[in-house]
N, C-alpha and C positions, 0 to 999 in steps of 0.2 A: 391548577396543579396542586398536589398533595403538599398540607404545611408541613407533613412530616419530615421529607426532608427538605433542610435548610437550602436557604435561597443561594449561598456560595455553591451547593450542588447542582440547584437548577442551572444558573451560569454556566456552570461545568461542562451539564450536559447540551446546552444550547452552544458554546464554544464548539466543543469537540464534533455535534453533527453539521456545523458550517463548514468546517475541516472537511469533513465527507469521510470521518472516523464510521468503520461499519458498528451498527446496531448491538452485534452479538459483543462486541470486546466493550463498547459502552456499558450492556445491560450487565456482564459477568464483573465490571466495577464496581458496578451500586450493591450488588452483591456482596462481595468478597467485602467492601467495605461496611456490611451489618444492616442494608435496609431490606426490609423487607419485602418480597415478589410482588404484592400488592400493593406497596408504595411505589415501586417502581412499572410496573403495569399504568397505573395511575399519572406518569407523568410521559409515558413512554406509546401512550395512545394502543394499552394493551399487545406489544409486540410480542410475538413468539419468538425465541430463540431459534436460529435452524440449525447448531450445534448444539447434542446434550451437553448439558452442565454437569461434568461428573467434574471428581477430584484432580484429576490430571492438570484439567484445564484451570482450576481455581488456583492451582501450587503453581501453574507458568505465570498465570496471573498473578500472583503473588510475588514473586520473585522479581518480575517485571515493573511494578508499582515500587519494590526495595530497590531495585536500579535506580529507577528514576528517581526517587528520592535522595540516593545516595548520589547521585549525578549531577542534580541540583546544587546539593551541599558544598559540591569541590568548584563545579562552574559557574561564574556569573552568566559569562556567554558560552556558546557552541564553537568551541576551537574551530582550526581549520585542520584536517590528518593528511592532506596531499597537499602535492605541489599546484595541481591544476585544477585539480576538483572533481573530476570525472575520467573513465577510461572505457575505450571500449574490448572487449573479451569474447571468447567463445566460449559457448555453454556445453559442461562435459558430456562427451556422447551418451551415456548410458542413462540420466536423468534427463537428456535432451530425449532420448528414444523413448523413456517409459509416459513425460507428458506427453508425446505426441500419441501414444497408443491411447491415454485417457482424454486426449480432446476428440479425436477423431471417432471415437465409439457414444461420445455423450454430446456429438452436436445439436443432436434433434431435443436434449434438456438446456436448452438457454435461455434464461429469464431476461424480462426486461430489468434495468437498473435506475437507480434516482441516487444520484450523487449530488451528495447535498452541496451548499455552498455555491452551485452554480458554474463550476469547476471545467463542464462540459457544455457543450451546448454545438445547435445543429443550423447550420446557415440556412438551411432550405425548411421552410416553413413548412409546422406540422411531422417533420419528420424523424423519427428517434438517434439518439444521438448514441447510444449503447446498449450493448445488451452483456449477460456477464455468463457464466460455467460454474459453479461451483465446484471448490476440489476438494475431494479428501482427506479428513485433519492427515491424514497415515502420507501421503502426498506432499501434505505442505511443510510436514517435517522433512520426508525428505530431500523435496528440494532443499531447504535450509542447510543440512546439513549437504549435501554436495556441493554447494558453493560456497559453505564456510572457509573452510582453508585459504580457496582463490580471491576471495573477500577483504580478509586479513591480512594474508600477504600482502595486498594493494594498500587498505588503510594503515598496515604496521602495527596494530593493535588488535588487542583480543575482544571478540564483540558477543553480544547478547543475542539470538533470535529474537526476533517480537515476532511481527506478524508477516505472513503470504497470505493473498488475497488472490479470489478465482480468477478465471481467463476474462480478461474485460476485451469482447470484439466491441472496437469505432466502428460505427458505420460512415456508409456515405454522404458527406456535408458535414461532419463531425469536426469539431476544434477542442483542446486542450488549452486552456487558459493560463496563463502563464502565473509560476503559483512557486511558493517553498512549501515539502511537506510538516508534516505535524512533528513538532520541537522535541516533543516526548520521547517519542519509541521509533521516529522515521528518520533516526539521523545520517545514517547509512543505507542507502537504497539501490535495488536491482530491478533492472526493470529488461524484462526477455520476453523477445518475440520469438513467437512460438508459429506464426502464419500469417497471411498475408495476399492478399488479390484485388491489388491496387492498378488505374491505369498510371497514374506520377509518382514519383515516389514520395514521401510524406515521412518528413525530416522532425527531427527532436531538436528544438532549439533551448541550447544551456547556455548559462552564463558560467563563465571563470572564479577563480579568484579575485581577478583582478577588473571583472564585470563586463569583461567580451564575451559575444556573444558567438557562442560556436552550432552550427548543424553538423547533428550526427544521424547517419542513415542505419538504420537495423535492419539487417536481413533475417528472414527463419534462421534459429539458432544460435543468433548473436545476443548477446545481452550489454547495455552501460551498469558499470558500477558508481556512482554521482552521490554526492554529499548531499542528502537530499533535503536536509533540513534548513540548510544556508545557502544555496546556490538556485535560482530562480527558473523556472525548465516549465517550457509548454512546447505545443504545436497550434500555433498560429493558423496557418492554412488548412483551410477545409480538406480533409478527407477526399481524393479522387478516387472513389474504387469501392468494391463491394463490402468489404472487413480489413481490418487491422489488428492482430489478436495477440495483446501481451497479458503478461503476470508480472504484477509486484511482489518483491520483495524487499523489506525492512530487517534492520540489526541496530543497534546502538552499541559502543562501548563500554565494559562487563566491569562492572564495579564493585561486584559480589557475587560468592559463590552458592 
């Protein structure tokens, strides 16, 4: 690895790809933070971005790093914003209608996934455990904003976009390990299913507040709203069925304007 940057970075980024933090919002850090393309090529085993790096994305990123810093400063820990930790909702029709037009037209672009950390994994030897869709930056804002409001009102507080991540279809034999997300930018999470062609049904298992453990069933269309950074959430049991097809969503609370 490059001694250019410091070994508290290496760390950084060896943390954050355990997490199964995606590549693009790693490499635009090292970025935004003054190292340069070839130091970070250098430790990043020459990745290509597969979002342009224009300004836009470096002002979210910015703003987003001033959260978290600012965030840090007021909390030692990660409060708790609900009573119970988790709720289940229905996702509004008309953003619920426009991802289905974009998954259903761009099934035959589905990549395979490697989510680091080991986060996934496939009971039946040899056999992939995910594959993903990429969305649209123009998409995953506005998902974002369509479920801001309903988001809010749940947590009580005014929250920050971070990040949407593409359509992750499970496959068949596939398990989610049971995991808190990432401290930073995942403290508020959505998670909606968008589809589905399972023989059992294949339950999200969360913990409480109070560290019961509850299953909750998502149907197309439904989404959980869950505190994603404190409350412990996998799917234990293997995958019965051909796909399982959600999208994350993350927010944190807005500490700056």
């Amino acid at each position: 690895m490059s001694k250019k940057i410091p070994q508290v970075w290496l760390d950084w980024i060896l943390e954050n790809i355990s997490l199964g933090v995606d590549l693009d919002d790693i490499y635009y850090t090292l970025v935004q933070n003054g190292f340069k393309k070839k130091e970070i090529n250098s430790v990043l085993n020459n990745y290509k971005p597969k979002k342009k790096l224009d300004d836009s994305l470096l002002d979210k990123d910015k703003l987003i790093k001033k959260n978290v810093e600012e965030f840090k400063k007021t909390f030692k820990e990660i409060p708790s914003y609900t009573e119970v930790g988790f709720s289940k909702q229905k996702l509004p029709k008309e953003i619920h209608a426009k991802i289905n037009k974009f998954y259903k037209a761009n099934l035959a672009n589905k990549k395979e996934e490697n989510v680091a950390g080991g986060y996934i994994q496939n009971v039946k030897e040899d056999k992939e455990s995910s594959i993903t869709i990429e969305l649209p930056d123009e998409l995953r804002d506005e998902i974002h904003s369509s479920i801001q409001d309903l988001i809010e009102e749940w947590s009580g507080m005014e929250l920050l976009p971070t990040y949407v991540y593409g359509v992750r279809m499970y496959l068949d034999g596939a398990i989610l390990n049971s995991h808190k997300d990432r401290e930073e930018t995942h403290i508020i999470g959505i998670i909606i299913n968008i589809d589905q062609k399972v023989r059992n049904d294949w339950y999200l298992e969360i913990e409480d507040h109070e560290k019961n453990i509850h299953k909750v069933l998502l149907e197309p269309g439904e989404m959980i709203f869950y505190e994603s950074a404190t409350l412990k959430h996998g799917r234990p049991e293997p995958l019965s069925g051909e796909y399982y097809s959600n999208i994350f969503c993350h927010y944190m609370p807005k500490m700056v304007s």
